[in-house]
MINU-572494 format. One line per 3 residues: their letters; for each residue x, y, z of C-alpha. Coordinates in Angstrom, 3 decimals, m for minus. Example, Ala and Ser with C-alpha at 12.3 -4.5 7.8 and 13.67 -1.06 7.14 Angstrom:
AS) 12.300,m4.500,7.800 ~ 13.670,m1.060,7.140
***
This chain:
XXX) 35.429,m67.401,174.312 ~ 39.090,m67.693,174.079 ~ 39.170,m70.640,173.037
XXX) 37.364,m69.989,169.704 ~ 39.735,m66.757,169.128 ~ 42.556,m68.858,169.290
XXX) 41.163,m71.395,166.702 ~ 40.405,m68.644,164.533 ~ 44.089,m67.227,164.659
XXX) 45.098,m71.017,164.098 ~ 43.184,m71.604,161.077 ~ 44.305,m68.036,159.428
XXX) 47.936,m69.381,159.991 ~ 47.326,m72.337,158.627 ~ 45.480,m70.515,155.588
XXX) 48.528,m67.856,155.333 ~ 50.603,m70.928,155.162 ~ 48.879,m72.699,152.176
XXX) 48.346,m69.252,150.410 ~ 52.045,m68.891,150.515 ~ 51.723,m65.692,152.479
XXX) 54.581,m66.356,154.661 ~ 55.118,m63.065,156.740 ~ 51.492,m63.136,157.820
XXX) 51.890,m66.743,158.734 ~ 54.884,m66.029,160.666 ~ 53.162,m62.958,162.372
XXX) 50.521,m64.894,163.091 ~ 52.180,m68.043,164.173 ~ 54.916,m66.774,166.483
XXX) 52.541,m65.229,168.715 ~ 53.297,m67.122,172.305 ~ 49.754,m68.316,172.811
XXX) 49.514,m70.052,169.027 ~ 53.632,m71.456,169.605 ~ 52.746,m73.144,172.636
XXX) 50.263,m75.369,171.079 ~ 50.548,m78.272,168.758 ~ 48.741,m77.238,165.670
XXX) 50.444,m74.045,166.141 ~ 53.889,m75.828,166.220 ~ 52.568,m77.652,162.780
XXX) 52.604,m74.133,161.119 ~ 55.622,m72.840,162.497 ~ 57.341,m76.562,160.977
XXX) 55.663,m75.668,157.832 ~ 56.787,m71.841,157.763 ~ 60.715,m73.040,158.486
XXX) 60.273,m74.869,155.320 ~ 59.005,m72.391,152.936 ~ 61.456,m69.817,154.027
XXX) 63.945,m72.008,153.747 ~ 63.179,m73.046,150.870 ~ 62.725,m69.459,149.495
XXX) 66.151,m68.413,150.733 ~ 67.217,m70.649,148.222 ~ 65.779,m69.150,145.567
XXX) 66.829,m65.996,147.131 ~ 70.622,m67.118,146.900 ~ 70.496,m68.533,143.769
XXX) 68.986,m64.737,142.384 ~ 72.101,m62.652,144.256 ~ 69.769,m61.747,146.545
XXX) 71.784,m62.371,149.547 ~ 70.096,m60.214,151.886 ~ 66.784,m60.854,151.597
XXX) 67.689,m64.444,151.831 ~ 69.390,m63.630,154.764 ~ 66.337,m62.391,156.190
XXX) 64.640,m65.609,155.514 ~ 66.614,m67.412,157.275 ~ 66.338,m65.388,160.251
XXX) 62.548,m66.233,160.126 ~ 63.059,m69.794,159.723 ~ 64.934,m69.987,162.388
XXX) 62.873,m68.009,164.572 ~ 60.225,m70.339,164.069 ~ 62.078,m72.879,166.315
XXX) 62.177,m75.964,164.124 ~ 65.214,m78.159,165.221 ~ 65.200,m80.419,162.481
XXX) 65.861,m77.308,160.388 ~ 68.699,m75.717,162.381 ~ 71.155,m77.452,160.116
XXX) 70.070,m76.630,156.928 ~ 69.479,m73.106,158.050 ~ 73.253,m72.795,159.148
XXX) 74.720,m74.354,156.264 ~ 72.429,m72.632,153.953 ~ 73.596,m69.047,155.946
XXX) 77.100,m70.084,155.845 ~ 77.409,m70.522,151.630 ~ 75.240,m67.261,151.769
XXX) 77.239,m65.218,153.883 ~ 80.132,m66.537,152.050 ~ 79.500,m65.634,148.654
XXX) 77.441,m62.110,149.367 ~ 81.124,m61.869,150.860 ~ 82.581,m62.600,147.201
XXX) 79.977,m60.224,145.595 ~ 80.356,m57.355,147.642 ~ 83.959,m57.333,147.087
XXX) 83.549,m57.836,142.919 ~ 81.279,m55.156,143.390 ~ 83.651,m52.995,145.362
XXX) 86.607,m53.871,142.448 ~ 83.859,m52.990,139.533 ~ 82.778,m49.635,141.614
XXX) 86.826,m48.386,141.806 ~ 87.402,m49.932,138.245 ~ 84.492,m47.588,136.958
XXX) 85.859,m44.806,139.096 ~ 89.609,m45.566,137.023 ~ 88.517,m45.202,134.166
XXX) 86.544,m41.874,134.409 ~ 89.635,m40.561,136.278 ~ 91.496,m42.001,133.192
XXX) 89.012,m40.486,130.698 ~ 88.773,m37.013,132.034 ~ 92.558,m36.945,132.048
XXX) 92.381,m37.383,128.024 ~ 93.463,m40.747,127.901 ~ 90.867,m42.941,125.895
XXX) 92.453,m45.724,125.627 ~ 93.087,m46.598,129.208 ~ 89.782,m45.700,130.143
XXX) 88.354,m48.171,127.352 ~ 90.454,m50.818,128.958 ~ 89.634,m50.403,132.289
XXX) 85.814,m50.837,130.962 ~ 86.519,m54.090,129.019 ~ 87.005,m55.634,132.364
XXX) 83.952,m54.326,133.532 ~ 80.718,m56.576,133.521 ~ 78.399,m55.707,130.812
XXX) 75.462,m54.985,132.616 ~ 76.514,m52.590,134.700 ~ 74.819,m49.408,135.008
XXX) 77.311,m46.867,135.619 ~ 79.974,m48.938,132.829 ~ 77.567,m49.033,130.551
XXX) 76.961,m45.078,130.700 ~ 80.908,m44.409,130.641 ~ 81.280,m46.495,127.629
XXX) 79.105,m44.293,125.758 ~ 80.645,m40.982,127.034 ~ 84.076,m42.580,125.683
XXX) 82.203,m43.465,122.292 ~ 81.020,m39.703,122.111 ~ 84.555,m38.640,122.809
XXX) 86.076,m40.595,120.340 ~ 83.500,m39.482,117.797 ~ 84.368,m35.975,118.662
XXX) 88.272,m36.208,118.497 ~ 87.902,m37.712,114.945 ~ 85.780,m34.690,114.026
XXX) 88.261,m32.047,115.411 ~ 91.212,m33.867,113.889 ~ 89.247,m33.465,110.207
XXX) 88.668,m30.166,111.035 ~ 92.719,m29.593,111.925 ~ 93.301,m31.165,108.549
XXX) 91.293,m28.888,106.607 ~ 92.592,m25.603,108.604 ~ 95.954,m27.159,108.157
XXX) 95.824,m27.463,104.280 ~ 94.846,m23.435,104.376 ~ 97.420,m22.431,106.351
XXX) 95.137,m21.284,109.420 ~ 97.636,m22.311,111.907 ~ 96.305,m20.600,114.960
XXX) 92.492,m22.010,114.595 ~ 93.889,m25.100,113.501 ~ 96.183,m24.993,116.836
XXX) 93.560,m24.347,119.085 ~ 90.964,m27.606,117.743 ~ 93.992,m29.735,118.490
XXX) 94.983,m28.537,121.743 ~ 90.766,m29.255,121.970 ~ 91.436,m32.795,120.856
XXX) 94.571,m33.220,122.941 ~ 92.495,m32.473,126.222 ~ 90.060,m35.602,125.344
XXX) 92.665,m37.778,123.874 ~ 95.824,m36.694,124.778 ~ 97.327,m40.358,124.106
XXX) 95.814,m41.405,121.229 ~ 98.420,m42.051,117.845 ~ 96.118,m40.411,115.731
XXX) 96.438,m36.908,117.890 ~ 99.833,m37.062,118.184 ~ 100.557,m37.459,114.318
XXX) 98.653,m34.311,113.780 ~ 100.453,m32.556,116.437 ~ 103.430,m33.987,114.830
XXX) 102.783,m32.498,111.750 ~ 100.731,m29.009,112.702 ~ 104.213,m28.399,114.036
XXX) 106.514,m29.385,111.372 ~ 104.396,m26.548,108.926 ~ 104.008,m23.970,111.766
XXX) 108.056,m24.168,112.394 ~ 108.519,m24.552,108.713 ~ 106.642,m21.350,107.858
XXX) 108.394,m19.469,110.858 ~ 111.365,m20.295,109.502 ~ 110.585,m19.331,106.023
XXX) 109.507,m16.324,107.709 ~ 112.465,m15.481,109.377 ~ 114.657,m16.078,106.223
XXX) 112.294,m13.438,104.288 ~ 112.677,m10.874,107.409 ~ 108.965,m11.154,108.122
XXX) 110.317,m11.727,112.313 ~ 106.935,m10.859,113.683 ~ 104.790,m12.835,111.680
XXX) 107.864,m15.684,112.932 ~ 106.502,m14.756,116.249 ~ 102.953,m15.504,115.994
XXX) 103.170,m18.510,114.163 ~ 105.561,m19.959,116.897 ~ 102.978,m18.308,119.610
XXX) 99.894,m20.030,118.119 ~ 101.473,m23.472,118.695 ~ 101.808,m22.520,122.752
XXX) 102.043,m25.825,124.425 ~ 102.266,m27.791,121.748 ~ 105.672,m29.456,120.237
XXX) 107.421,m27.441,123.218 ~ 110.157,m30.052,123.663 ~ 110.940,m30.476,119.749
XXX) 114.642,m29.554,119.368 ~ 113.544,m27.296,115.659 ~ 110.951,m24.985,117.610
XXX) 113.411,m24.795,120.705 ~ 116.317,m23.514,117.774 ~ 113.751,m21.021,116.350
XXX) 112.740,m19.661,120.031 ~ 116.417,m18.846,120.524 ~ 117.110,m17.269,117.217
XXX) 113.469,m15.060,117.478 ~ 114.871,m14.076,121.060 ~ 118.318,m13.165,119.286
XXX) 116.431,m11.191,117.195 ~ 114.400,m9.559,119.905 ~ 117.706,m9.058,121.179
XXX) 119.592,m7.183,118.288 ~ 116.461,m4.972,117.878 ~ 116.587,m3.611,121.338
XXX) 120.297,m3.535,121.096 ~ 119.830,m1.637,117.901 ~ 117.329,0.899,119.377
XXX) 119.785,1.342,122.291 ~ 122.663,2.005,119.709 ~ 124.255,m0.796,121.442
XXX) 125.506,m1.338,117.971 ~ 128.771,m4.379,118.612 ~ 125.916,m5.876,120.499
XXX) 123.175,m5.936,117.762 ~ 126.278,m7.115,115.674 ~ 126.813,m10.206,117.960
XXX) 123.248,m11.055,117.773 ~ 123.510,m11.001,114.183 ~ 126.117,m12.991,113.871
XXX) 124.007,m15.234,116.025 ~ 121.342,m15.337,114.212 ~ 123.315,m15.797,111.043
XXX) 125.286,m19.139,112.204 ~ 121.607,m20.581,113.291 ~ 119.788,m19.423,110.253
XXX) 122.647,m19.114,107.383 ~ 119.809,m18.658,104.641 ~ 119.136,m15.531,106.357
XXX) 120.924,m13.270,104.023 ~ 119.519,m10.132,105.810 ~ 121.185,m10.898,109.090
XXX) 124.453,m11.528,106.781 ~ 123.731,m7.737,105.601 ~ 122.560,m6.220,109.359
XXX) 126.604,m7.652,110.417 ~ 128.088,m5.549,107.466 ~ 126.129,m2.434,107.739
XXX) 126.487,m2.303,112.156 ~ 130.205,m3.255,111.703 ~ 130.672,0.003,109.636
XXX) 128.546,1.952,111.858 ~ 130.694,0.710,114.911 ~ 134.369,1.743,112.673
XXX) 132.254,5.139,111.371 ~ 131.798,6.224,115.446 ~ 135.489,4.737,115.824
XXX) 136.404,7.255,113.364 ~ 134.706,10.481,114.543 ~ 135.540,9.715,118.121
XXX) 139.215,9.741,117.329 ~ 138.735,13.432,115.378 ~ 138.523,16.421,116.713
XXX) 134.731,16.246,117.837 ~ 136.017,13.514,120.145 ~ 138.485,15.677,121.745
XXX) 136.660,18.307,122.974 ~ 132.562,16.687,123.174 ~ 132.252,14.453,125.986
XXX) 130.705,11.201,124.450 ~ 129.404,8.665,126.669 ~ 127.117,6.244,123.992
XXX) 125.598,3.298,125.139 ~ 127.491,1.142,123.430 ~ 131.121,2.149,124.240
XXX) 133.108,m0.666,125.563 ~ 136.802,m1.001,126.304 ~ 139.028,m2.084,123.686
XXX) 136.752,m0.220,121.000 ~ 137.653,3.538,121.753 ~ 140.321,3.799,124.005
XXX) 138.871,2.558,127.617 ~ 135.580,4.029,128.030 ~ 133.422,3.448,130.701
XXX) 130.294,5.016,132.203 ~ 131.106,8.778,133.309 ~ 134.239,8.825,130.370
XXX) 134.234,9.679,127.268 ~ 136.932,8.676,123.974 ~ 139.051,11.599,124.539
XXX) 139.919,10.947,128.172 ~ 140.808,7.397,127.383 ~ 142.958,8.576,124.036
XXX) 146.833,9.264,124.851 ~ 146.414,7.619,128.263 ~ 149.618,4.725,128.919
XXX) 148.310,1.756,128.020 ~ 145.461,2.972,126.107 ~ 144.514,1.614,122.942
XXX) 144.322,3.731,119.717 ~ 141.249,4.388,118.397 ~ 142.539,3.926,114.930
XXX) 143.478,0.375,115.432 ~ 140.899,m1.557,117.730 ~ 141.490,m5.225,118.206
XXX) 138.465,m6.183,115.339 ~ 140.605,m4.496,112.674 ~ 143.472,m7.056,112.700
XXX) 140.852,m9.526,110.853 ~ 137.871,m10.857,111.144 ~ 137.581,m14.554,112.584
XXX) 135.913,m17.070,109.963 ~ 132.181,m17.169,110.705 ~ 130.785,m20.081,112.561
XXX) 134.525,m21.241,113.530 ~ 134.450,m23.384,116.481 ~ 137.103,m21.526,118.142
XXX) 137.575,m17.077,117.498 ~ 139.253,m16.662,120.417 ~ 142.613,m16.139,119.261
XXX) 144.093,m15.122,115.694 ~ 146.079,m17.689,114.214 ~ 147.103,m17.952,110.661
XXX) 146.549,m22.324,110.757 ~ 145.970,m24.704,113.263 ~ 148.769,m24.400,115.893
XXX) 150.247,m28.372,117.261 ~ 149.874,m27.045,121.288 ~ 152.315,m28.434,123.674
XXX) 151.435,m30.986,125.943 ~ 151.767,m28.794,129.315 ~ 148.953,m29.478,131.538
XXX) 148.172,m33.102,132.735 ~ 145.150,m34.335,130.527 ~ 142.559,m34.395,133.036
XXX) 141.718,m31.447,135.771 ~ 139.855,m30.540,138.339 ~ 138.198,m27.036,138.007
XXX) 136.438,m25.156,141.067 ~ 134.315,m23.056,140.296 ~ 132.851,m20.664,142.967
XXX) 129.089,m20.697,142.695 ~ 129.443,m23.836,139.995 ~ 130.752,m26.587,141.818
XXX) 133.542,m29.041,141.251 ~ 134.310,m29.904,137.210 ~ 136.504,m32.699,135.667
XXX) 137.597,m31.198,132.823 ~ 138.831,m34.292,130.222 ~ 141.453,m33.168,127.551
XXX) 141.696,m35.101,124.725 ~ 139.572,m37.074,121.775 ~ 139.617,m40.515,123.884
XXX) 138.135,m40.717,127.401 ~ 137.861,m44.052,129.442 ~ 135.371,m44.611,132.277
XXX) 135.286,m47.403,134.918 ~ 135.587,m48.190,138.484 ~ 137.537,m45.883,140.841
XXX) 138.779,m48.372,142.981 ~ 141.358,m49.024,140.592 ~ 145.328,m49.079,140.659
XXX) 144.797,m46.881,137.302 ~ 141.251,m45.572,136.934 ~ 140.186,m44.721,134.066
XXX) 140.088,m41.338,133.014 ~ 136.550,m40.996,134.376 ~ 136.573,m42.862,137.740
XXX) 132.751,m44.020,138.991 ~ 132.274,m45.307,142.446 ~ 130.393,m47.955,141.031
XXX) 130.910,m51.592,140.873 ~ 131.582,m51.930,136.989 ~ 134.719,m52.966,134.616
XXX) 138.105,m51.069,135.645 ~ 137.528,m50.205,131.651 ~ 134.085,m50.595,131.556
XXX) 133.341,m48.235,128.391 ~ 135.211,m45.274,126.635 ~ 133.963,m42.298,124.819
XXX) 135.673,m41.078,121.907 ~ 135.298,m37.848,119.499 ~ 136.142,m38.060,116.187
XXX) 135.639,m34.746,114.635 ~ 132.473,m33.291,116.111 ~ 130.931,m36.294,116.402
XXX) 130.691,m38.821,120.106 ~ 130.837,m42.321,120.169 ~ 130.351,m44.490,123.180
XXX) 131.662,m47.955,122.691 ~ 131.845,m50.919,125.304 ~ 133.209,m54.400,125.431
XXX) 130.219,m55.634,127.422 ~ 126.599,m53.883,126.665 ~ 124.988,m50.410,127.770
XXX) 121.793,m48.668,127.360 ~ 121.186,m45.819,125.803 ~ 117.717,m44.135,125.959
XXX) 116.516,m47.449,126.657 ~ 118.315,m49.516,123.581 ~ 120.704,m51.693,124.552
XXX) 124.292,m51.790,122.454 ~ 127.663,m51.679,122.520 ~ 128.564,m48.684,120.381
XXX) 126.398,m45.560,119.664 ~ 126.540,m42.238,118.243 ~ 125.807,m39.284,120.908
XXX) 123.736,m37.246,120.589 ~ 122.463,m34.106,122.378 ~ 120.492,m35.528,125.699
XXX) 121.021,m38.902,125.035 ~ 120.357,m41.097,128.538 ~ 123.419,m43.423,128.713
XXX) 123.640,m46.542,131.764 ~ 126.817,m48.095,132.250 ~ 125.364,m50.171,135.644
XXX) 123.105,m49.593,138.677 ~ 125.201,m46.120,139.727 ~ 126.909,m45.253,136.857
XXX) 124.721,m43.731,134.395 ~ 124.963,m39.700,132.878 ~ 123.035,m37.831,130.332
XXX) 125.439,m36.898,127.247 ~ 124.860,m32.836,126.681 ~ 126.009,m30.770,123.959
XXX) 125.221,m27.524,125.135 ~ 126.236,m25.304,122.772 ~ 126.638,m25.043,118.982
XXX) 129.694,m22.926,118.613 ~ 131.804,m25.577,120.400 ~ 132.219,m29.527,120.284
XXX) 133.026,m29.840,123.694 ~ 130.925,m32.584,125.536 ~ 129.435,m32.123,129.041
XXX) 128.116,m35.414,131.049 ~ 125.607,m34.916,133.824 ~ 125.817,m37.506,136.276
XXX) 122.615,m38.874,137.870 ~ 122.135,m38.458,141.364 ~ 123.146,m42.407,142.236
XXX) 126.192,m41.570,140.241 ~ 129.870,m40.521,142.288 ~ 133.012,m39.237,141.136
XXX) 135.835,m38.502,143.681 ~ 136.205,m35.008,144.775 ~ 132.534,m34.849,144.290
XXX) 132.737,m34.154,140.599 ~ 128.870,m34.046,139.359 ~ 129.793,m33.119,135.896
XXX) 132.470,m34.170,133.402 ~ 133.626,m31.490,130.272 ~ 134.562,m33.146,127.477
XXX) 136.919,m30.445,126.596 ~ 137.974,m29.644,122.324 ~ 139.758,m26.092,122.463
XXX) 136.744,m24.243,123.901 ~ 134.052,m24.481,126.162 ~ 131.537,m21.602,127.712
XXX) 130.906,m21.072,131.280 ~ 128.178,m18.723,132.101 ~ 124.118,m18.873,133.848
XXX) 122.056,m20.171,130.509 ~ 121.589,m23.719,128.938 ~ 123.824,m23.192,126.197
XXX) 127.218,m23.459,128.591 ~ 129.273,m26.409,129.720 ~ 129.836,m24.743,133.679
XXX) 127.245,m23.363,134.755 ~ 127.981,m20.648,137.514 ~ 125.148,m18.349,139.269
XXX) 127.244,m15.434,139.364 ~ 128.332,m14.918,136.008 ~ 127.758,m11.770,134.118
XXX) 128.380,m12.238,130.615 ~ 129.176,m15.716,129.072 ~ 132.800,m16.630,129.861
XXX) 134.930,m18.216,127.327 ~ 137.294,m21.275,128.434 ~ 140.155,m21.815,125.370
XXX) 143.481,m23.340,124.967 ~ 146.419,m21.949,123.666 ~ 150.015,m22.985,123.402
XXX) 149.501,m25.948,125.277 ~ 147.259,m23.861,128.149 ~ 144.446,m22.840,129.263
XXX) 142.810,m19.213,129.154 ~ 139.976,m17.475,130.414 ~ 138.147,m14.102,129.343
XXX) 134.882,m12.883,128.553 ~ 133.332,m13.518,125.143 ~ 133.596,m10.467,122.582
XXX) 131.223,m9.475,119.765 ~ 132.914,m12.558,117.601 ~ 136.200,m11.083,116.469
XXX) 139.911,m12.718,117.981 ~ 140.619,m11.139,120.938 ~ 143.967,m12.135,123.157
XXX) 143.298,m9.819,126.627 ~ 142.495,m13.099,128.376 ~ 144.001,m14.457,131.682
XXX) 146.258,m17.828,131.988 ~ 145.023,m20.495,134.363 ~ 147.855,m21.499,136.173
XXX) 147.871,m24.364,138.211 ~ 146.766,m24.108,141.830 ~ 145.765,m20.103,141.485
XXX) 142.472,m18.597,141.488 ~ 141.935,m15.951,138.833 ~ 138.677,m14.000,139.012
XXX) 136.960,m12.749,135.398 ~ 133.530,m11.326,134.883 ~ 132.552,m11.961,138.374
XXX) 133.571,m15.555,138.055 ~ 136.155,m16.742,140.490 ~ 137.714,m20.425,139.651
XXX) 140.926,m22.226,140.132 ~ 142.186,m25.321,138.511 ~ 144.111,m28.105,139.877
XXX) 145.725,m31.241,138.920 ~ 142.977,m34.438,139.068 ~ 143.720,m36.632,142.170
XXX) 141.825,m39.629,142.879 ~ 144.279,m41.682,145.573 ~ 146.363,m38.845,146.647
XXX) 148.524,m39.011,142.861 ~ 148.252,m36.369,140.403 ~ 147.307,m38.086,137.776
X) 148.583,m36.777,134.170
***
């Protein structure tokens, strides 16, 4: 009786086996009773074959596990003249699944790139990171279309900013751009129309600004928000709408010299503006009208304490004071004749710190380079002069900017010829990336001399030529000088952008001038000449404005150097 089972499993192996229905063969055939005997061992010959043969097919398909598996079963069914061809055939497998699963791994982060890159607004990397991307992959294939869609869309929104733009809807127009900028952020085509949207927003601000029309000014600059921050024409209109912003508060304050100053201001930046030309002449004669009554007899006997009194305008007045406590005091000014009368100082002069008939020829009595220490600043070389030289400190004569750097003992100089900068070189530089051996300088230009010698070339301020060079952090100076003033008869020192020193604890913008061969310090006035200023002697701290600073001769190898 068991006998005849045991054919019958027999012959349905053998019948698996010519159907091609391996895994029932091998189910059948690898039972222990059917292994052990001959025709049994016939099958399991026969099985080793066919799977073998079918893991090739397998491998050639990229199906590496399955044959994989296979193999496992041809081996299992105990053939030894097999074993060899099963092992090489599982070694090129295993090897190039291998292969596969790291291509697959590469196209998986690739894919993953590019919809980082894509999200982020940048097209055109994404699109790249896709060509290299096989064709027929899924997940590609489905990103490449979201990109197309994009695309499609930024093209629309940009139409739609070019019709907005042609009727002057700046705002709407602003926002489809931002729109377009968060899907394409990179793309040429975005960035011309952002170019432009802000030339004609700034344009029309401006043209507002010269009609008077300063909050319409406002919201066209507002609607651009983020966009064009960095251009150096919105930048100029943001500081003349906050001058304006300025001289209106000052105004409602009756802070009237300072609404004049603000004026003025506004009238150097924007000299079109006739009405801030007009605001200057009508506050000036308000500020000489309240001269005037102060010094009559309502000013002797009402106490006046307006926000706007300063010293040297009405005697010295000061908060708790009034006019005619100052009047008649030694020492006092008049009231009738207030510095500003003398003469007004030419409008958008470079330097209205002193009254001088023509340009005085100063004496040569400080060295031409100095150190100044400021407290709350830092350490300043202060260069004197329209040529500068810089090169390597260790030098029997540095140059007159010394870099602890391993270039030329006269590896470059600087020169100013009118308000104009010039960097010129005997061997090249870079600047902003171009290389050359002359340039013209201009405000924020990036200039490399060698590997720790490079500075950024500043003009911070557009009352005053005087050149300020930032050094980069792998840049040293002796006496650990960070910044070098490129000093022409006046510089500012003061907290905001617009001055040369900058010191933390300044109050009101100081101003740094020469005269008669030396150097001065006060506080800046309402624009009119003004000579109460203190002398910086050499070696002597003077405090002004709640700025304390000395200035000393520049040593570099324990020489002063002149």
């Amino acid at each position: 009786m068991f006998g005849q089972l045991l054919f019958m499993r027999l012959r349905a192996a053998e019948k698996a086996l010519a159907d091609v229905r391996l895994e029932e063969a091998y189910r059948l055939a690898t039972q222990a009773d059917i292994r052990d005997n001959k025709r049994g061992k016939t099958v399991l010959a026969g099985l080793s074959e066919k799977f073998v043969a079918r893991a090739r097919e397998f491998y050639r398909a990229d199906r590496f596990s399955e044959a994989l598996m296979d193999l496992d079963r041809a081996e299992g069914c105990g053939d030894p003249a097999a074993k060899k061809d099963i092992d090489e055939l599982r070694g090129y497998v295993r090897l190039v699944a291998s292969e596969q699963a790291r291509k697959d791994e590469s196209q998986i982060r690739r894919v993953q790139e590019a919809r980082e890159r894509i999200e982020r607004g940048s097209l055109a990397a994404g699109r790249n990171l896709l060509e290299r991307a096989e064709a027929d992959h899924g997940p590609a294939d489905a990103l490449r279309r979201k990109a197309e869609e994009r695309s499609e869309e930024v093209s629309q929104l940009l139409d739609q900013v070019r019709r907005l733009l042609d009727s002057e809807q700046w705002a709407v127009a602003a926002e489809r751009l931002r729109k377009a900028k968060s899907l394409d952020g990179h793309a040429p085509a975005v960035a011309a129309m952002e170019a432009e949207l802000c030339e004609k927003v700034i344009r029309a601000a401006r043209s507002a600004i010269v009609a008077g029309r300063i909050p319409s000014a406002q919201v066209e600059i507002e609607s651009l928000r983020d966009l064009g921050k960095n251009a150096a024409e919105r930048r100029e209109l943001e500081e003349v709408l906050r001058l304006c912003s300025d001289a209106s508060n000052a105004l409602a304050s009756h802070c009237y010299a300072d609404a004049r100053r603000h004026a003025m201001s506004i009238a150097r930046l924007i000299p079109e503006a006739n009405w801030a030309n007009e605001a200057m002449v009508e506050l000036r004669q308000i500020d000489e009208r309240y001269t005037v009554l102060a010094a009559g007899p309502l000013g002797t006997i009402t106490t006046l304490n307006p926000p706007f009194a300063r010293e040297g305008v009405i005697g010295v007045v000061g908060r708790g004071s009034s006019p005619a406590q100052g009047l008649g005091r030694p020492g006092s000014r008049t009231p009738l004749s207030p510095p500003y009368v003398r003469g007004e100082a030419r409008r958008g002069a470079m330097d209205e710190t002193i009254v001088a008939p023509a340009k005085i020829e100063l004496a040569n009595t400080l060295p031409s380079r100095l150190l100044l220490l400021v407290d709350g600043g830092g350490s300043y070389l202060l260069v004197r002069g329209s040529q500068a030289s810089m090169g390597r400190a260790a030098s029997d004569l540095p140059a007159d900017m010394p870099l602890l750097s391993d270039i030329s003992e006269r590896h470059a100089n600087i020169s100013r010829v009118e308000d104009d900068y010039f960097v010129i070189s005997a061997k090249e530089l870079e600047v902003d990336g171009k290389m050359t051996r002359h340039a013209l300088l201009r405000d924020g230009n990036r200039v490399v001399l060698g590997r720790k010698a490079k500075f950024t070339f500043r003009l911070p301020s557009r009352r005053s030529s005087s050149a300020l060079l930032e050094l980069s952090d792998t840049t040293k100076m002796p006496n650990d000088v960070r910044r070098v003033v490129l000093f022409d008869r006046i510089a500012m020192i003061g907290q905001g952008n617009t001055s040369h020193v900058q010191c933390r604890y300044a109050g009101p913008t100081l101003l740094l001038y020469e005269r008669n061969g030396g150097l001065w310090l006060r506080a800046q006035s309402d624009g009119f000449a003004d000579t109460t200023g203190k002398e910086l002697r050499l070696g002597e701290s003077v405090e002004v404005g709640g700025v304390s600073l000395a200035l000393e001769a520049w040593r570099t190898t324990g020489k002063t150097v002149a």
